[in-house]
Backbone bond lengths (Angstrom), bond angles and torsions (degrees), N, CA, C in turn:
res aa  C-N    CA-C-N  psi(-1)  N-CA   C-N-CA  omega(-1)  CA-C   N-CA-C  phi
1 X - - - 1.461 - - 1.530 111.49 -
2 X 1.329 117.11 -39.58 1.500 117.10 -159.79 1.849 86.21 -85.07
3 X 1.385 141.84 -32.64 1.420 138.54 168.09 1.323 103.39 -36.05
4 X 1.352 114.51 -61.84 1.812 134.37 -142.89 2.172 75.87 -90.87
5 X 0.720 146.92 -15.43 1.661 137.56 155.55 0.856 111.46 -67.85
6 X 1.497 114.64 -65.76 1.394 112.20 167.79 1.605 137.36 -20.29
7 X 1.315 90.94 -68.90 1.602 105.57 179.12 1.400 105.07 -54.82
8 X 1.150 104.10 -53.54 1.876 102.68 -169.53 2.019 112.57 -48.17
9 X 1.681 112.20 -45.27 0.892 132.54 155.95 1.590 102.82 -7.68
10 X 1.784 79.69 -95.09 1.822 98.59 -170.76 1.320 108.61 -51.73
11 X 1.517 139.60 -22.35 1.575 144.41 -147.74 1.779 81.56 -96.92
12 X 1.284 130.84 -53.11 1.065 122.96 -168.74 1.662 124.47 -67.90
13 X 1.497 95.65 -42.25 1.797 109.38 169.82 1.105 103.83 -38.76
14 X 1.576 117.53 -67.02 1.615 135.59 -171.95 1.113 112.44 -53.57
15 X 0.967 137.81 -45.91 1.745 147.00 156.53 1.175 103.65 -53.12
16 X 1.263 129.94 -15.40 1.566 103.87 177.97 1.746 102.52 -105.08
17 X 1.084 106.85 -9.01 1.303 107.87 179.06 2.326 115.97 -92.00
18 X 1.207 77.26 -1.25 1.873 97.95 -178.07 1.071 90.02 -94.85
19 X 1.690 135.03 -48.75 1.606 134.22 -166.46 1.389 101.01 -60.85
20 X 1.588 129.84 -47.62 1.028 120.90 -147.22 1.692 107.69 -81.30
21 X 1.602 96.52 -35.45 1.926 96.54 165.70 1.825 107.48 -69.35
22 X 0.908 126.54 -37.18 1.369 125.93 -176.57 1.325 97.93 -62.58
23 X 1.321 146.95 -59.41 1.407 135.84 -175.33 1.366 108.43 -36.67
24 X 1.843 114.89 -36.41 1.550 93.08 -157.01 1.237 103.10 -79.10
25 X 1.380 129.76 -31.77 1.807 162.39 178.71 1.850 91.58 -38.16
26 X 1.715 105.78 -41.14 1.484 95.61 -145.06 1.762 95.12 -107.08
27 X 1.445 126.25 -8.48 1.214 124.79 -164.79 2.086 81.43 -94.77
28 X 0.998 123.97 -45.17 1.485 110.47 -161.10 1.259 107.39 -87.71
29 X 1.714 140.21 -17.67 1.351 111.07 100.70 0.934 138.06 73.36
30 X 1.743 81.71 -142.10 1.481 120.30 -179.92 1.552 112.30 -62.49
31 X 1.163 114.58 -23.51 1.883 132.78 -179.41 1.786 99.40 -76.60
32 X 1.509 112.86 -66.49 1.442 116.35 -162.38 1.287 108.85 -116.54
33 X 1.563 139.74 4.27 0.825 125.26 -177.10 1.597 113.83 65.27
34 X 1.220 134.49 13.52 1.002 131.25 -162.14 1.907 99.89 -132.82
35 X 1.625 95.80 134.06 1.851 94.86 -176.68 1.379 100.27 -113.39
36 X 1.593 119.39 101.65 1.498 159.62 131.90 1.863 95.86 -5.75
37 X 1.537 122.48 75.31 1.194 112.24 -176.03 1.682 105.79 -87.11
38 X 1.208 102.11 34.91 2.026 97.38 -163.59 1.722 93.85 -129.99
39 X 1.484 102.18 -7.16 1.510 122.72 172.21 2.175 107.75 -32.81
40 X 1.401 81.46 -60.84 1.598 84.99 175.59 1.409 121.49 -65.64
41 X 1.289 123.45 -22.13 1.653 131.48 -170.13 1.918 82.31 -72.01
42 X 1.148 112.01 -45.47 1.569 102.81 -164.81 1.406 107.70 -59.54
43 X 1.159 105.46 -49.48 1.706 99.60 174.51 1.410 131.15 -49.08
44 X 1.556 106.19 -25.90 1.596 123.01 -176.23 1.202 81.04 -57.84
45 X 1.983 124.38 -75.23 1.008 134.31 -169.12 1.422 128.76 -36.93
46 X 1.534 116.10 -24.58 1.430 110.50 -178.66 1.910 95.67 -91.19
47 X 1.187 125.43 -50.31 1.446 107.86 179.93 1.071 125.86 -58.10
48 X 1.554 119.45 -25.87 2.223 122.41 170.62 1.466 101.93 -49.48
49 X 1.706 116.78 -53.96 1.221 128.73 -154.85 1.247 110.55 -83.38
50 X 1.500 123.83 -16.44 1.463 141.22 -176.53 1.892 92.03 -79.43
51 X 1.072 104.49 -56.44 1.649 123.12 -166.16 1.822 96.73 -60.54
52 X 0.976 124.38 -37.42 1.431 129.31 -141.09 2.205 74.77 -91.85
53 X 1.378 122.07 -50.37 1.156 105.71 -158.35 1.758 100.27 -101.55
54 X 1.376 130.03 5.91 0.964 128.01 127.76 1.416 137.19 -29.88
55 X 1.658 111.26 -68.22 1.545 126.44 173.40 1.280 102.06 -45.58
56 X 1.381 135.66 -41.64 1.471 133.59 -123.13 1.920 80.29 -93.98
57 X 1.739 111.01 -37.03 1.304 119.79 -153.66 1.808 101.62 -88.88
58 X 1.593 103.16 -14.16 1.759 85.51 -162.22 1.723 120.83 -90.87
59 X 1.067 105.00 107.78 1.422 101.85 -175.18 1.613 106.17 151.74
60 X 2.037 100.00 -19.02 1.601 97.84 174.96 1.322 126.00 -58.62
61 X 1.599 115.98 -1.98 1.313 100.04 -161.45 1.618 116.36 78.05
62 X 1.204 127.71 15.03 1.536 127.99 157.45 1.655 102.78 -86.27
63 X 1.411 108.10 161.76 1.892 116.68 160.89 1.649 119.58 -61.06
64 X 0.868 95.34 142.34 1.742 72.43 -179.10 1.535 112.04 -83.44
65 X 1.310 131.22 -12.07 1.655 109.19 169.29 1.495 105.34 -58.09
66 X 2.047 127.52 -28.23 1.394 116.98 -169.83 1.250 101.19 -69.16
67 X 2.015 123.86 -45.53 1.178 103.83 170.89 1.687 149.77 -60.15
68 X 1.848 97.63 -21.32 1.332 105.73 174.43 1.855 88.68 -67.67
69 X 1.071 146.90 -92.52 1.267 156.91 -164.93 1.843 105.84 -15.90
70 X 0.944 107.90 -23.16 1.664 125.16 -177.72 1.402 104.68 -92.84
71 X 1.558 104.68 -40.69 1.743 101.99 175.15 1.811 113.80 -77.68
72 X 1.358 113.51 -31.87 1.149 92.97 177.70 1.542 109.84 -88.65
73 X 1.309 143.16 -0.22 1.058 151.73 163.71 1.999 124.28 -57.91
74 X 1.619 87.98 -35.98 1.471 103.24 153.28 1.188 154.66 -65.78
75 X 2.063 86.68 -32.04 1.695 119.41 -164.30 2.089 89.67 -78.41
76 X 1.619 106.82 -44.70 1.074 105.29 -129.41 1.968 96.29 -72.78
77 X 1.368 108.24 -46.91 1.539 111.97 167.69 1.583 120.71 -41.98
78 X 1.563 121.27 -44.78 1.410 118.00 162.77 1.788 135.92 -50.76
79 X 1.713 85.33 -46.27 1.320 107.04 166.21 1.735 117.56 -75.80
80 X 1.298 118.57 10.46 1.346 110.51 179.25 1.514 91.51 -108.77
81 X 1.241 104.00 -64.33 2.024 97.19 169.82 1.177 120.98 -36.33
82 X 1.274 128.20 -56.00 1.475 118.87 -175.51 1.513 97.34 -63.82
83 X 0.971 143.45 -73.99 1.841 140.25 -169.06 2.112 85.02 -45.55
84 X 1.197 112.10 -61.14 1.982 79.56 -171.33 1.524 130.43 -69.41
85 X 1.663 103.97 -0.80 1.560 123.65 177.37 1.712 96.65 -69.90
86 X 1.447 110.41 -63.15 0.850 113.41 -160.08 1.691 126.78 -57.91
87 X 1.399 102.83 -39.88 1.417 126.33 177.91 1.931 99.83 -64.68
88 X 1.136 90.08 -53.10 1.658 88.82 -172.58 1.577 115.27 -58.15
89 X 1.469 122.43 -38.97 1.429 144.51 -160.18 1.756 107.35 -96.39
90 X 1.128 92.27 -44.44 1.511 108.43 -172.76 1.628 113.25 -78.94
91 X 0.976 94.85 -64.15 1.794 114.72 -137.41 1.735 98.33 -113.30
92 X 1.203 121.09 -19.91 1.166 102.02 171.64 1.535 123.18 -110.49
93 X 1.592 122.36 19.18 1.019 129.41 167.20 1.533 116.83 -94.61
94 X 1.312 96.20 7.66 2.143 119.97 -166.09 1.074 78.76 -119.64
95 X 1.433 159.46 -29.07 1.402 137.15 -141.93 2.000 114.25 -58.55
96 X 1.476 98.05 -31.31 2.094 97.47 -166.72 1.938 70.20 -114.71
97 X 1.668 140.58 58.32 1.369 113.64 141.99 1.317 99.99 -104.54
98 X 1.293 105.37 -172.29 1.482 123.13 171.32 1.711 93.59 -66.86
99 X 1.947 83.99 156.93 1.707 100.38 -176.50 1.222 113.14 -50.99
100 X 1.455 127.96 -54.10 1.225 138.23 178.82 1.484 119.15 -30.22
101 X 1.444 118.45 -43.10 1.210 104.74 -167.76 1.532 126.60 -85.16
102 X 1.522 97.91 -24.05 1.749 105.63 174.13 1.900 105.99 -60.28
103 X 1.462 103.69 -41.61 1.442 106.11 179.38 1.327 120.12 -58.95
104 X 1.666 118.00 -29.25 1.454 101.73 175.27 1.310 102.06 -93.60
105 X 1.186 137.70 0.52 1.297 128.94 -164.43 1.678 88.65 -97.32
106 X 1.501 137.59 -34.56 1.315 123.55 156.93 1.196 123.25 -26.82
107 X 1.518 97.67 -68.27 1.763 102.26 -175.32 1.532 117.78 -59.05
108 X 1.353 109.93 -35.00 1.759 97.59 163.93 1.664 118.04 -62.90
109 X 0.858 109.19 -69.31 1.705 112.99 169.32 1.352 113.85 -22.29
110 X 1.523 110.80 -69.46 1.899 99.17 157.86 1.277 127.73 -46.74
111 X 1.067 128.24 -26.72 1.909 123.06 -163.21 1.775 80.77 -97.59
112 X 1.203 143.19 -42.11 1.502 149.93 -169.66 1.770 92.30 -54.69
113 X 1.352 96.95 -63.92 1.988 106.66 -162.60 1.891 101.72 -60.47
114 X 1.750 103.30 -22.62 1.678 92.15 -176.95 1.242 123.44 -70.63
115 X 1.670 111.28 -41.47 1.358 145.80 -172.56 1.961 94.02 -65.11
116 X 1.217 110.72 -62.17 1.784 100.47 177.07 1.158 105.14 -55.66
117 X 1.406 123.74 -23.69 1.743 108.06 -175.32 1.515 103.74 -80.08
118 X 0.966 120.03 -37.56 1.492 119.21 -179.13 1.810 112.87 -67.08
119 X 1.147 105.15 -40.16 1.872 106.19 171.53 1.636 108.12 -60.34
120 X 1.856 105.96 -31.16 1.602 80.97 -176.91 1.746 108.74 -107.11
121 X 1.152 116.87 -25.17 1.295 124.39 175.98 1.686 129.03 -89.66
122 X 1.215 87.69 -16.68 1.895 100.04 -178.16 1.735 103.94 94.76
123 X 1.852 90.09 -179.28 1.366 100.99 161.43 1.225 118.58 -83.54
124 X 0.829 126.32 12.82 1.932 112.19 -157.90 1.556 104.56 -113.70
125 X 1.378 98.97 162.51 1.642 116.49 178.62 1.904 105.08 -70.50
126 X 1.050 119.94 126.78 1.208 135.06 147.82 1.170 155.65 -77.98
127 X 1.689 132.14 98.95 1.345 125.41 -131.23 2.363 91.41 -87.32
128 X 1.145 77.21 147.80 1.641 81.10 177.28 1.760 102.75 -91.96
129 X 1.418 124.51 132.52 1.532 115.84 -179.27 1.677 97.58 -76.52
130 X 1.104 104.31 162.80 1.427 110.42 -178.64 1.559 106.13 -82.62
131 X 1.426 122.12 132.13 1.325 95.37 -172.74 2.143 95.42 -140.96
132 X 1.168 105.26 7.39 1.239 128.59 140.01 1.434 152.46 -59.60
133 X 1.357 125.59 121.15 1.926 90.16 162.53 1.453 125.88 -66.63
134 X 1.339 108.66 165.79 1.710 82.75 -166.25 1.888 87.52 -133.57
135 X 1.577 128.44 8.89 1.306 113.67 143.56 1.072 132.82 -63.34
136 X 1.820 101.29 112.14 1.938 112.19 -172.64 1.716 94.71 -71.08
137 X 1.498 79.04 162.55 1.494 119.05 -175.17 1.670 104.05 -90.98
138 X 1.762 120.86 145.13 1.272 105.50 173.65 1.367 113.51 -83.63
139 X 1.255 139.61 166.46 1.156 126.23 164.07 1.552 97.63 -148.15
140 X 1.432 124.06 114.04 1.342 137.12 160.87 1.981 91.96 46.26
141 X 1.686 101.87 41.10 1.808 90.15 176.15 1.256 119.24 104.44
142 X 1.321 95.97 -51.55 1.876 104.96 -173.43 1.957 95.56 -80.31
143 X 1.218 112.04 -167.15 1.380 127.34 -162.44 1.503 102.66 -148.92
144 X 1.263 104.64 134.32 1.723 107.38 173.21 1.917 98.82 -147.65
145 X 1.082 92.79 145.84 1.648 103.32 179.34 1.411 109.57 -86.26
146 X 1.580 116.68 168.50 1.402 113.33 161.89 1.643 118.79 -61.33
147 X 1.233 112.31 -26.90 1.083 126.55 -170.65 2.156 116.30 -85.12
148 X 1.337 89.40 -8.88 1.365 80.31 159.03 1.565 105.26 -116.21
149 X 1.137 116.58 -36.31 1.469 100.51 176.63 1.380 115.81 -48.58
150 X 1.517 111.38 -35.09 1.869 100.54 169.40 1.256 119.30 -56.61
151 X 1.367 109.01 -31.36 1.796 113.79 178.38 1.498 115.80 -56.55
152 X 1.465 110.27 -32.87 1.582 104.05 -175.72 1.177 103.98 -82.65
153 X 1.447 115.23 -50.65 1.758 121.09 -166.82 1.675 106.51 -58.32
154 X 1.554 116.09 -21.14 1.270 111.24 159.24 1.363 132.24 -66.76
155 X 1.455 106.85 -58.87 1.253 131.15 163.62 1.345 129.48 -28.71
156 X 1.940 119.11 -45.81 1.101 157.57 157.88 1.837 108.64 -48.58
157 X 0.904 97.49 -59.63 1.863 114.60 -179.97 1.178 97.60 -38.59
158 X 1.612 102.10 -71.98 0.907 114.16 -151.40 1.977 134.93 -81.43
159 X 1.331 95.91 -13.42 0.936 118.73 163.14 1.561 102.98 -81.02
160 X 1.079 143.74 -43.45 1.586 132.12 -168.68 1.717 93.29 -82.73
161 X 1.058 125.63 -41.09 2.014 119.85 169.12 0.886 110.03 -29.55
162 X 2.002 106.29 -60.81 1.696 116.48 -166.20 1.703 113.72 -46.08
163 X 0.917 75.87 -71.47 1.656 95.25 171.60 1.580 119.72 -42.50
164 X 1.110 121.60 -59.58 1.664 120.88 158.72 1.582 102.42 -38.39
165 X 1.046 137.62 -85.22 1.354 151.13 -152.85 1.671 88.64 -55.84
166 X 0.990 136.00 -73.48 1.886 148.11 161.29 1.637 92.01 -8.26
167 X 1.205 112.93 -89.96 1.337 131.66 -153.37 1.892 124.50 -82.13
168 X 1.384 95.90 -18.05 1.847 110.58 179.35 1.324 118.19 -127.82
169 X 2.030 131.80 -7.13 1.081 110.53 166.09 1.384 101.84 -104.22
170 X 1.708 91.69 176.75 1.859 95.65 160.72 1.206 134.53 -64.25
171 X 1.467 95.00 -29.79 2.171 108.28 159.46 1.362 116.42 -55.43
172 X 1.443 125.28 -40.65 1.252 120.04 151.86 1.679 134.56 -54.53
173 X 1.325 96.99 -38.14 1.623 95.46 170.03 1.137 129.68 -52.92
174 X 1.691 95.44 -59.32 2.112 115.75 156.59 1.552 113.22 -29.98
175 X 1.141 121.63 -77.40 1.343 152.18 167.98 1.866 89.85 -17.06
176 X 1.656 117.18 -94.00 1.470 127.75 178.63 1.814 99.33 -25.29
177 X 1.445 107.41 -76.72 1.289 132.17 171.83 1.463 113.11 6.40
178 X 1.491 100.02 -68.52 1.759 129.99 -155.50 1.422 86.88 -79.64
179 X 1.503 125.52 -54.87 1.420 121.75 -154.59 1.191 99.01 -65.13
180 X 1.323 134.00 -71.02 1.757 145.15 172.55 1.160 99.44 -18.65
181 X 1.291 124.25 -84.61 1.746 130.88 -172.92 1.434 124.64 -134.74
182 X 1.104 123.21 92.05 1.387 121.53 -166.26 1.540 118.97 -71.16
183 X 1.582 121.65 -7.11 1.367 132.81 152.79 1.303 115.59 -60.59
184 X 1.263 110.03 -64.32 1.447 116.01 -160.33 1.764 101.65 -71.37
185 X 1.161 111.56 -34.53 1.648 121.39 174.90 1.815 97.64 -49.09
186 X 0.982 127.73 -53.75 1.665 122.70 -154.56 1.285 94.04 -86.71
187 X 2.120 118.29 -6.32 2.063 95.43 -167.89 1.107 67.82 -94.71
188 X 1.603 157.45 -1.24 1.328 146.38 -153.88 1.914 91.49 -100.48
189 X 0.889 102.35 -10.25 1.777 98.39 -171.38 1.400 118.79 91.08
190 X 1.515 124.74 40.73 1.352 123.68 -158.42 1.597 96.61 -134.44
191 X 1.131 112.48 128.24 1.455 129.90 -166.27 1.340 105.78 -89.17
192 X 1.941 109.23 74.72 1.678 98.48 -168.36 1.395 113.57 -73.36
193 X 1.313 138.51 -4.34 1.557 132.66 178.25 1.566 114.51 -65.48
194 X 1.637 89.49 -45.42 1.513 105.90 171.80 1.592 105.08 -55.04
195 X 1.261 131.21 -76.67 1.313 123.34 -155.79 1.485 104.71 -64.59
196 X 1.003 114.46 -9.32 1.775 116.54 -178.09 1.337 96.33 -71.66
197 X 1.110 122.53 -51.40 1.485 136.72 -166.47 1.555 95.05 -68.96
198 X 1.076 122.23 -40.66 1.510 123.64 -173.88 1.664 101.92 -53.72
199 X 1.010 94.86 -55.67 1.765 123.40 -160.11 1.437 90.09 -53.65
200 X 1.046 119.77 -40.87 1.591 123.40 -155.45 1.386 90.00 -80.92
201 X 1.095 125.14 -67.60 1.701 145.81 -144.23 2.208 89.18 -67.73
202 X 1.189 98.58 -36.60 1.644 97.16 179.93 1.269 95.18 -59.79
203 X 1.585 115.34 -76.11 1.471 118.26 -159.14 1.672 122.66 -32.84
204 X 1.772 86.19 -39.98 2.221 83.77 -170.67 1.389 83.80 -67.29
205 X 1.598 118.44 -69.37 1.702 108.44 -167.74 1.612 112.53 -17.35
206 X 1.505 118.92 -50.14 1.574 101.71 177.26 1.354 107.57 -76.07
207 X 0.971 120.05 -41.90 2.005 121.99 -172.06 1.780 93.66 -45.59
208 X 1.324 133.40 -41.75 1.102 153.90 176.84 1.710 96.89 -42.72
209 X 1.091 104.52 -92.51 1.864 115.58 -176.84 1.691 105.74 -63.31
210 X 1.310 128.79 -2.30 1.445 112.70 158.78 1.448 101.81 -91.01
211 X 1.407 117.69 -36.66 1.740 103.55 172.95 1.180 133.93 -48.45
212 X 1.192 112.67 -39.41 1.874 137.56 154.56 1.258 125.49 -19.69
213 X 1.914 86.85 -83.71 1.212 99.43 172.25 1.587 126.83 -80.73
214 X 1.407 128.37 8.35 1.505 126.19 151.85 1.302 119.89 -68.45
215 X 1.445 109.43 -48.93 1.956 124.21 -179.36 1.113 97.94 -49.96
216 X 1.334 126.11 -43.26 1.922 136.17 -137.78 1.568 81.01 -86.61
217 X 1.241 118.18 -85.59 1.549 145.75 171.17 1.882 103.46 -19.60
218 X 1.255 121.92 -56.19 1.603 120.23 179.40 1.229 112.61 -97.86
219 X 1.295 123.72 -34.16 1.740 135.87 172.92 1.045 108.81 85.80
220 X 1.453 118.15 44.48 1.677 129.61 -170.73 1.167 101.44 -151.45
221 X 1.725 119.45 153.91 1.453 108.54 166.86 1.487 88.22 -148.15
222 X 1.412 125.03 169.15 1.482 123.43 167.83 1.857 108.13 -169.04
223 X 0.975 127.15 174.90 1.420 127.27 -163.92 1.516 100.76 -106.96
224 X 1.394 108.42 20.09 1.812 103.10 160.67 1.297 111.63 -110.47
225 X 1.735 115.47 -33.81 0.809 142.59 157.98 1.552 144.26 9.06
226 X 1.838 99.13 -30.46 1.318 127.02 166.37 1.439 121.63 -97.47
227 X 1.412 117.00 -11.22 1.498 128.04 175.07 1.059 140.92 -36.76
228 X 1.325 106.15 -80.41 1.702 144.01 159.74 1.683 104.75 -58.30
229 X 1.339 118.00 -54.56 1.512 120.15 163.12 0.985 116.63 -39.93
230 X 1.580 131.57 -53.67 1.420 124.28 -171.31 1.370 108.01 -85.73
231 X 1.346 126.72 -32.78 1.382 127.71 170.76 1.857 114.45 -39.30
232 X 1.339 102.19 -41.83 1.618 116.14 -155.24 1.544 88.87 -95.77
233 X 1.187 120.73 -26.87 1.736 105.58 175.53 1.372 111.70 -84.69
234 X 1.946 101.58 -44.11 1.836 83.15 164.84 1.469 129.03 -32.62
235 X 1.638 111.01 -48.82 1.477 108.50 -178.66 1.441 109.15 -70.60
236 X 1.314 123.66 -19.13 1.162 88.88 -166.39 1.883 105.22 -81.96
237 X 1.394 108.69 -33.35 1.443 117.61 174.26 1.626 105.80 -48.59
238 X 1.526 135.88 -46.19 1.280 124.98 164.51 1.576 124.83 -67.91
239 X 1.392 118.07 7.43 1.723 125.22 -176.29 1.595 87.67 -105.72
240 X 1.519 143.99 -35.42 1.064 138.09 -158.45 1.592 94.93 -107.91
241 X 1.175 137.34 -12.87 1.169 126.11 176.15 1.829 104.29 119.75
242 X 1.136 129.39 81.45 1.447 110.20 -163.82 1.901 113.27 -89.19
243 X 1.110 95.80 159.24 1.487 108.98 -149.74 1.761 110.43 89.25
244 X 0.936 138.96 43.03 1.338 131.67 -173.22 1.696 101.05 -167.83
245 X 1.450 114.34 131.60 1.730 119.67 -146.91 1.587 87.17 -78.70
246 X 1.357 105.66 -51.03 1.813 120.59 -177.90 1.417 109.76 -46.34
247 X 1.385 103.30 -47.27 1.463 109.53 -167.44 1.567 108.47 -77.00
248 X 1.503 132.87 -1.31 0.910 128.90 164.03 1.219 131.76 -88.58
249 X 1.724 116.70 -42.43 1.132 127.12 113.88 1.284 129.29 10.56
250 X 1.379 137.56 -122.09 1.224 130.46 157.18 1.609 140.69 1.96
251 X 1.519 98.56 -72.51 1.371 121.01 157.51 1.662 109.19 -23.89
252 X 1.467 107.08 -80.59 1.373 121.22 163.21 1.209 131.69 -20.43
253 X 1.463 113.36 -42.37 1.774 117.97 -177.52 1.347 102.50 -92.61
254 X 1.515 112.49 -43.53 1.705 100.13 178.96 1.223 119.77 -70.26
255 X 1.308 126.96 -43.89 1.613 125.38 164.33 1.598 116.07 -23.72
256 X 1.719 105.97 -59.29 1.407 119.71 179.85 1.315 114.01 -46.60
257 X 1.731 118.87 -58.08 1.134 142.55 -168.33 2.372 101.23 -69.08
258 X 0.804 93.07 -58.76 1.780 114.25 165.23 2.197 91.76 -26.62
259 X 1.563 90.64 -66.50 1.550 97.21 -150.39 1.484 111.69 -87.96
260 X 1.707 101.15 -17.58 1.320 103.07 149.85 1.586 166.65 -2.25
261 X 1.791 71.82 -120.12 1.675 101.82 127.31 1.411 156.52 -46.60
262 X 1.832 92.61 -29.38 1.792 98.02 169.47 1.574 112.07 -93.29
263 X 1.239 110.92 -22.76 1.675 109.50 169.79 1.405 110.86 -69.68
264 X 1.308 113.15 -32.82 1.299 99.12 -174.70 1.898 123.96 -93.52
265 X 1.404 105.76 -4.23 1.394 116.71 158.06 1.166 134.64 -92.83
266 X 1.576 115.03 -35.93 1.515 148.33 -160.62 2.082 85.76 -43.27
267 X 1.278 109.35 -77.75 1.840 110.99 171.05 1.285 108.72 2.53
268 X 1.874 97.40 -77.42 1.693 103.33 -152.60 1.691 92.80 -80.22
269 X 1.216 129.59 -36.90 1.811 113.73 175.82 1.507 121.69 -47.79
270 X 1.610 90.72 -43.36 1.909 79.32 -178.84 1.527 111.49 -123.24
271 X 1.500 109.94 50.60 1.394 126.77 153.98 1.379 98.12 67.98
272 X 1.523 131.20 27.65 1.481 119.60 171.98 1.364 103.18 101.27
273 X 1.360 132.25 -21.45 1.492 141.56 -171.42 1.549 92.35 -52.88
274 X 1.231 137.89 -62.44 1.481 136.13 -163.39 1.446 92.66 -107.65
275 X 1.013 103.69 163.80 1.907 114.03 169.67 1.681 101.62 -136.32
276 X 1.404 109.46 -161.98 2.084 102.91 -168.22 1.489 90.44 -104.72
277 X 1.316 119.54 23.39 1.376 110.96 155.28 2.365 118.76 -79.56
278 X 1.220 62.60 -23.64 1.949 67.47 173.44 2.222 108.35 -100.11
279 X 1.683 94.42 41.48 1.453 94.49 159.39 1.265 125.79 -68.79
280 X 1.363 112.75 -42.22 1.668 110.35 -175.78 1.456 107.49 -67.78
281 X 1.586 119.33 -5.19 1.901 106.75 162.16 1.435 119.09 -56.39
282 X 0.965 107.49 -14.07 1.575 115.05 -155.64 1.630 106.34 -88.25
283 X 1.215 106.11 -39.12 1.500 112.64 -164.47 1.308 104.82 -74.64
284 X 1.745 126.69 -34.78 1.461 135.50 162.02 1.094 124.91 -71.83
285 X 1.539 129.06 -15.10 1.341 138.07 179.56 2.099 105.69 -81.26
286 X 1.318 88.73 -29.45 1.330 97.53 170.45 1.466 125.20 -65.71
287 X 1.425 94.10 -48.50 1.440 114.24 -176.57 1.575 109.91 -46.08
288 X 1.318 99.84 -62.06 1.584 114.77 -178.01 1.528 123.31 -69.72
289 X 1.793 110.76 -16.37 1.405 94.39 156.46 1.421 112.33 -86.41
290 X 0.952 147.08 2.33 1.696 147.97 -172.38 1.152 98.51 -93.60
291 X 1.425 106.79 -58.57 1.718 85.42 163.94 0.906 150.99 -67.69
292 X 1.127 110.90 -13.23 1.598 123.90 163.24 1.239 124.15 -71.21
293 X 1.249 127.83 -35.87 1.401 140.76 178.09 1.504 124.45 -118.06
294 X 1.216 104.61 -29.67 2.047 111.63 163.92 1.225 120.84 -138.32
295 X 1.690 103.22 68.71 1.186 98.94 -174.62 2.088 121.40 -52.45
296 X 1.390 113.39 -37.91 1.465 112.75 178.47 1.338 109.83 -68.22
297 X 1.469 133.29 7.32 1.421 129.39 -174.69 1.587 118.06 75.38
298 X 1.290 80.26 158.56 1.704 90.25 178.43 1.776 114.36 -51.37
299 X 1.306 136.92 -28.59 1.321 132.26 151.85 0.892 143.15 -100.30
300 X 1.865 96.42 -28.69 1.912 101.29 145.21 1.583 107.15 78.77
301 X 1.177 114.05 30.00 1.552 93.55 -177.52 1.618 104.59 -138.85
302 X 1.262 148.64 144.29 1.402 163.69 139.44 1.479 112.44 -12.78
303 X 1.081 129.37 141.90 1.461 126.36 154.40 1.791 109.41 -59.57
304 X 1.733 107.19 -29.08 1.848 83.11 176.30 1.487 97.91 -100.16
305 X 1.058 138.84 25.42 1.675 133.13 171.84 1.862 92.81 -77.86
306 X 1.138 124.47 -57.39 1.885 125.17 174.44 1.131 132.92 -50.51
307 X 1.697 97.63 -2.81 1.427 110.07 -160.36 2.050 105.00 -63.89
């Protein structure tokens, strides 16, 4: 019992750390219809840049939550430029092509953002300093660190913000506005380049604080690093319904809970045949039944369907 806690534990942390890249996957979206596959390169980008002004801080004699708070304070302004570089340079000169072309022009943009990470950071793995306590807490048996409970209470925030800002400002209205009809939005007086740009500039800001909190959380960072991450939040943003804040959300915890749980049983089901080194099967095995059977996701709905 206290294993099967366990897992759920870690299944949930991890899910909250899939929600927070899936938000950015699912807000630009819900804006352009368009899936940002370079989404994860940004996150690489916010933990290098988190790490880089970390080093600079450890040894001042600050706490380290002030210095983690300083690192993501660094990540998050870099990571907002690159998401409005990209949109501006990239993605909005594709805006009236065929689908195809914004999508490959993602995948260049990602392989572009890895290659600068490697000119300024190198190839190599990067140790994260501990800047946490790292005696876990009991919980009903299982164990959780300070450092993941920050992951949810972040995670948590920030997902209930999104949603405020979505649903109670006028930036949200714009935002709904643009996604529904981006004609009728501009005879309405609504500056859709701007909110596109908005849309964008949010997402790295989160791609930013999931980079953080992965480095923080594994104590590693590296410039591939965003790959497999963004791959596994895409799914999870298409398991919850992508374009939809909830549905990323969700998506996010069950994925976690999904990949969990199957690494940590997969052994005793198939007699040792697999071990929890074949976790990342799980996150694509998912993928492909959703698509097969729900393709709009488990909530299935648009950022302008709430409007």
């Amino acid at each position: 019992m206290e294993i099967l806690l366990q897992q759920i534990v870690n299944g949930v942390v991890l899910g909250a750390v899939y929600a927070l890249v899936a938000l950015g996957y699912t807000m630009v979206y819900g804006i352009l219809g368009l899936i940002n596959f370079a989404h994860g390169e940004v996150v690489m980008v916010g933990a290098l840049t988190a790490l880089t002004a970390i080093n600079l801080l450890v040894g001042s004699g600050l706490p380290g939550p002030v210095i983690l708070l300083i690192g993501i304070l660094a990540a998050a302004p870099v990571c907002l430029a690159v998401g409005y570089l990209m949109e501006r340079i990239a993605y909005r000169p594709l805006r009236n092509a065929p689908r195809l072309a914004p999508l490959i022009t993602a995948i260049g943009v990602s392989i572009i953002l890895q290659y600068l990470a490697v000119l300024i950071w190198g190839r190599s793995y990067h140790a994260y300093p501990e800047l946490l306590p790292t005696a876990p807490f009991d919980l009903f048996g299982a164990r959780i660190t300070p450092t993941q409970i920050l992951i949810l209470v972040l995670a948590t925030l920030t997902m209930v913000g999104l949603l405020l800002l979505v649903h109670k400002t006028r930036l949200g209205r714009a935002m709904r506005a643009t996604a529904e009809n981006p004609g009728i939005a501009r005879l309405m007086g609504v500056d859709t380049d701007r909110i596109v740009s908005i849309t964008f500039m949010l997402g790295s800001v989160l791609g930013a604080l999931a980079g953080v909190m992965v480095s923080v959380n594994y104590s590693i960072a590296h410039y591939q690093m965003g790959f497999i991450l963004g791959l596994k939040a895409f799914t999870a943003a298409v398991l919850g319904g992508i374009g939809n804040l909830g549905g990323a959300m969700v998506g996010g915890i069950l994925l976690g809970l999904i990949e969990a749980l199957g690494s940590g049983y997969i052994g005793d089901l198939t007699g040792g045949v697999f071990g929890s080194n074949y976790r990342d099967v799980f996150a694509f095995f998912v993928l492909i039944l959703v698509l097969i059977f729900r393709p709009s996701g488990l909530l299935g709905e648009k950022l302008a369907d709430r409007a």
